[in-house]
C-alpha positions in Angstrom: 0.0 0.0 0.0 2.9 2.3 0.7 4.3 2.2 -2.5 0.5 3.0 -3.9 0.9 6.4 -1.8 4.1 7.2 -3.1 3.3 7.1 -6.6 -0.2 8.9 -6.3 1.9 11.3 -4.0 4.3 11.9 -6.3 1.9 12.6 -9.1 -0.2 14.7 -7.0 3.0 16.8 -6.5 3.5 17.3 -9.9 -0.1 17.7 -11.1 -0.2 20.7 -8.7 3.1 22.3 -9.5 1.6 22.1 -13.0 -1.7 24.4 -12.5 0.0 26.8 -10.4 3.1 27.1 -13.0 0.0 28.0 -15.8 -2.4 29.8 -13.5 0.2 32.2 -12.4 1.2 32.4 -16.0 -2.4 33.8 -16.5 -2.4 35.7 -14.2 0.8 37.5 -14.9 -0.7 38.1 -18.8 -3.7 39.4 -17.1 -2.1 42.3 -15.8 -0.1 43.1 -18.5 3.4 42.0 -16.6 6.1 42.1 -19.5 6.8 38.9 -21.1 10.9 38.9 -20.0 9.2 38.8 -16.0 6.9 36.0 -16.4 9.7 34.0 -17.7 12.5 35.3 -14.9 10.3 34.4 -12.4 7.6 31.6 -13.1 9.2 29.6 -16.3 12.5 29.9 -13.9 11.0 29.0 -11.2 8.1 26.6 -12.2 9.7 23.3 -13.1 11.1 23.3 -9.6 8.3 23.5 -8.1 8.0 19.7 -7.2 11.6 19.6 -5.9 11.2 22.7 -3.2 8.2 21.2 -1.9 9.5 17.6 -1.7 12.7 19.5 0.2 11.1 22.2 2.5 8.4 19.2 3.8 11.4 17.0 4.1 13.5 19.8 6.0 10.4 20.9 8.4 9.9 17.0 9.3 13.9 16.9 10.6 14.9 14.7 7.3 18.0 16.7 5.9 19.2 13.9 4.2 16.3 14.1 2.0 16.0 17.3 1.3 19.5 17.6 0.6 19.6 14.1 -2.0 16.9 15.5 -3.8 18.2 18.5 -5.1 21.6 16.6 -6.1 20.0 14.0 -7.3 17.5 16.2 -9.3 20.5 18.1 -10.5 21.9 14.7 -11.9 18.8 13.4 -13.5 18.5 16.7 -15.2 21.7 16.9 -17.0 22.5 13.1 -17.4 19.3 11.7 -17.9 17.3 14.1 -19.5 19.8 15.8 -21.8 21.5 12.2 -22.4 18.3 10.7 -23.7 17.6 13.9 -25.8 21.0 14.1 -27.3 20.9 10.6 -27.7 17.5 9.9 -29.4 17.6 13.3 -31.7 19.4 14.1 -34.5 20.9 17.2 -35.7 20.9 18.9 -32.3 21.9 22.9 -33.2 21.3 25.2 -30.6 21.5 28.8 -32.1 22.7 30.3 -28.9 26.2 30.1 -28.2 25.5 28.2 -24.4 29.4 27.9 -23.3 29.6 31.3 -23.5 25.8 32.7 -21.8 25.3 30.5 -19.6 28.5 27.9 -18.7 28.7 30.1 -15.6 25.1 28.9 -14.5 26.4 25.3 -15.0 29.3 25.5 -12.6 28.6 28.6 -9.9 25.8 26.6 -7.7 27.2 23.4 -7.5 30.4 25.3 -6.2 28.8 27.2 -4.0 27.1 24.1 -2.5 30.4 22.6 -2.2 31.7 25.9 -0.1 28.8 25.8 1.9 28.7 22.2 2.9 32.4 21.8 4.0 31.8 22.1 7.4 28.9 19.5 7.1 26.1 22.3 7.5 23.9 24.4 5.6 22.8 27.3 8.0 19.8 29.4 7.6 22.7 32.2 6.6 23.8 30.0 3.9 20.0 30.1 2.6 19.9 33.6 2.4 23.0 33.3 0.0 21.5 31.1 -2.1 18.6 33.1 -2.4 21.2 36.3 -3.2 22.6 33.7 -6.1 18.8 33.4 -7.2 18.4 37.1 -7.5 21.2 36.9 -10.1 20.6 34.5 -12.2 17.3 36.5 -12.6 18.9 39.9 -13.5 20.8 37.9 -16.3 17.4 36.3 -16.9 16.1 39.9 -17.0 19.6 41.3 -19.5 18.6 38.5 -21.9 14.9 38.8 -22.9 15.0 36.8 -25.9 15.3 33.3 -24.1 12.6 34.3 -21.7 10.3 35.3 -24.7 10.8 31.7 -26.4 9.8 30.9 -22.9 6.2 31.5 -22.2 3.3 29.3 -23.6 1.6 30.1 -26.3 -1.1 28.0 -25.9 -1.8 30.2 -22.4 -1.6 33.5 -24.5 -4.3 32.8 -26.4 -6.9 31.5 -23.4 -9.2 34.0 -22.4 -8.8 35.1 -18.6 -11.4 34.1 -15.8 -10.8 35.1 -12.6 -13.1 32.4 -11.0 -11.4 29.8 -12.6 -8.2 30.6 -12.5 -8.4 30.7 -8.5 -10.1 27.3 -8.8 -7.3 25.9 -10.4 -4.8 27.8 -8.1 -6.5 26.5 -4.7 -6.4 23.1 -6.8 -2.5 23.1 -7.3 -1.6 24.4 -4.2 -3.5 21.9 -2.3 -1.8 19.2 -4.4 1.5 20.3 -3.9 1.3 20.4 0.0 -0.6 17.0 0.1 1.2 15.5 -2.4 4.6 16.5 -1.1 3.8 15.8 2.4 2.8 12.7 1.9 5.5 11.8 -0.9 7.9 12.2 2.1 6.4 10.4 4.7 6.1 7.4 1.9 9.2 7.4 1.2 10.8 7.3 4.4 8.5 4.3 5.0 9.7 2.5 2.1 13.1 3.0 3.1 12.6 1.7 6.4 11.0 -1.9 4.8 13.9 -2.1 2.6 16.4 -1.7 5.3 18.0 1.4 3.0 19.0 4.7 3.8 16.3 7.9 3.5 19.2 9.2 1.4 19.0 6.7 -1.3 15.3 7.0 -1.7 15.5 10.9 -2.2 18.6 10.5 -4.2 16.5 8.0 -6.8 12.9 7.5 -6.4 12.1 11.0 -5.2 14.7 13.0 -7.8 13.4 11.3 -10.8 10.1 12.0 -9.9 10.6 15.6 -9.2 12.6 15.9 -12.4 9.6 14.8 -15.2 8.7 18.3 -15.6 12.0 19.1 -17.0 11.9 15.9 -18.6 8.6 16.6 -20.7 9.7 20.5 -21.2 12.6 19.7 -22.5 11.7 16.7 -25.1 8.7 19.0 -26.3 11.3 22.1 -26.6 12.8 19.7 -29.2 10.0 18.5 -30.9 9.6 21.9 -31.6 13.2 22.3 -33.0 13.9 25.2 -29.5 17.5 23.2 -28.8 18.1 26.5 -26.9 15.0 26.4 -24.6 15.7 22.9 -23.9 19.2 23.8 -22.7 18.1 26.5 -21.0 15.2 25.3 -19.3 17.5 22.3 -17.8 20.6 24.9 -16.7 17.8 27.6 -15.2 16.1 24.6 -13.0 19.5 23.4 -11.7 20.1 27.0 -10.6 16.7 27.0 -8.9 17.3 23.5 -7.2 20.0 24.7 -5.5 19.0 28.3 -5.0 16.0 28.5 -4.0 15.0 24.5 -3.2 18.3 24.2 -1.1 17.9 28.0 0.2 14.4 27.5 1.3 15.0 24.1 3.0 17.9 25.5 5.2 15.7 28.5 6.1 13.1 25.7 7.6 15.9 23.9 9.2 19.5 23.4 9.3 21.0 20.9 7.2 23.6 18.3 8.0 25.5 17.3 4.7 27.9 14.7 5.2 30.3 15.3 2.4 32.1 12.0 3.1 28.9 9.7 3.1 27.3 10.9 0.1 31.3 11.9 -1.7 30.2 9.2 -4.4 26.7 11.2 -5.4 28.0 14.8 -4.9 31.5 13.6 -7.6 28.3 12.4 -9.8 26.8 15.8 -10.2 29.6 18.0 -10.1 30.6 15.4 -13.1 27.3 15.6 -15.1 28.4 20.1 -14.6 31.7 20.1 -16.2 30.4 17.2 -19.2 27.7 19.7 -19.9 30.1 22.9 -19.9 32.4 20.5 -22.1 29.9 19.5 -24.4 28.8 23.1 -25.0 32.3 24.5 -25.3 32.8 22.3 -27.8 29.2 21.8 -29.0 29.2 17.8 -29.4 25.2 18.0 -29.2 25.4 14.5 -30.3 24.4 10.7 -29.6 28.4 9.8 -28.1 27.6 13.0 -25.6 24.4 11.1 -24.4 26.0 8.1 -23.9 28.5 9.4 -21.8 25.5 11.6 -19.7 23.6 8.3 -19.2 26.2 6.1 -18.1 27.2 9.0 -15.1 23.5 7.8 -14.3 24.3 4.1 -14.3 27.5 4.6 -12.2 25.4 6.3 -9.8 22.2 3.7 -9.7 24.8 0.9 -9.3 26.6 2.4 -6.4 23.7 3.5 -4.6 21.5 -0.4 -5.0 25.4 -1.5 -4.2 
């Protein structure tokens, strides 16, 4: 039954991040808040929704090696499974922005900073508020480079005509699904870690990460579908800057977080990795299947070591 919970939970989390990702969407429209905004804030923002949730419930309930494993593993899945299997399975991968030099920095900065922070095996309310401060900007670059943040906002939601009453509806809806869903996500979780005699960590690191990370996964494969390489990129970079910005930030603002650098070593050398393939593969701009390859098996070293 447990594992039942978990995957409704998890679902739940997502289905609500969803409607309160397009709601607020609408509403922004609504009021006429410039296109360049919306995208700095809620496309930035949105597709992390499912991981800050999962964290902050997992930081206000005492877990910190939940709500830590999540974002790292999120951070993993996003580069090494999602853009693996897209540079894997598609062909003539051009993005028209040059990446290495925009955006490289976004690659490496918060992953270095959560390395900083979490030598002494702590991530203090303090250290929040700087990752908040690192938030604030990536969205004034966000802000100095309009044109991604255009390509950004759905179309689709443009061309809906705006109702107050239902958009609150749908609001209430997601935001109720969210908390549920991740509160109850958590709880599962650390249940099915305790019948399989594994760690909390492992469960966030895996079952919990992947399922927080299908919103990037489905952006990002429809970004491609549509021949927007760029936005795909981008929309994978932007929500690893979030996970650790603003998941990470708001977590240690609940709570305190022990890291233990030595335990998890193994994970933490995965995603710091997954970074430097990705600034390599956009420096040299080998969008192709080799690339994925290389992305996906970082994944498989990591799912072997952590079932080992």
């Amino acid at each position: 039954m447990v594992y039942i919970i978990f995957l409704v939970s998890m679902a739940a989390l997502i289905y609500g991040a969803d409607h309160i990702v397009n709601q607020s969407e609408k509403i922004a429209l609504h009021f006429k808040i410039p296109s360049f905004i919306i995208g700095a804030t809620v496309i930035a923002l949105g597709t992390s929704l499912p991981e800050m949730a999962a964290s902050v419930t997992a930081s206000y309930e005492g877990k910190s090696d939940m709500a830590v494993a999540n974002v790292l593993g999120s951070v993993t899945f996003n580069i090494s499974l999602v853009l693996g299997a897209i540079f894997l399975l598609s062909k003539n991968l051009k993005p028209k922005r040059d990446i290495y030099k925009n955006d490289s920095v976004w690659i490496i900065i918060p992953p270095l900073f959560f390395l900083l922070m979490s030598y002494d095996g702590m991530l203090s309310r303090f250290d929040g508020v700087i990752f908040f401060i690192l938030m604030f900007a990536y969205l004034l670059f966000l802000n100095n480079d309009r044109k991604i943040l255009l390509n950004s906002i759905d179309k689709d939601i443009i061309k809906e005509k705006f109702a107050w009453g239902k958009t609150s509806v749908f609001l209430i809806i997601g935001f109720v699904f969210v908390i549920v869903g991740a509160k109850y996500t958590i709880q599962s979780a650390s249940q099915i870690a305790l019948n399989f005699g594994i760690s909390e960590w492992v469960i966030a690191l895996i079952l919990i990460a992947f399922g927080t990370s299908l919103p990037e996964l489905v952006v990002s494969i429809i970004a491609v579908r549509k021949n927007n390489t760029d936005m795909a990129i981008g929309n994978i970079i932007g929500s690893n800057v979030a996970n650790f910005a603003v998941v990470l930030g708001s977590a240690a603002l609940v709570n305190p977080l022990h890291v233990d650098l030595t335990k998890s070593g193994f994970d933490v050398l995965c995603m710091i990795s997954s970074s430097i393939i990705l600034v390599y593969i956009t420096a040299t701009k080998l969008y192709n299947k080799p690339a994925g390859i290389v992305l996906l098996s970082i994944i498989v070293l990591m799912l072997g070591h952590s079932f080992s």
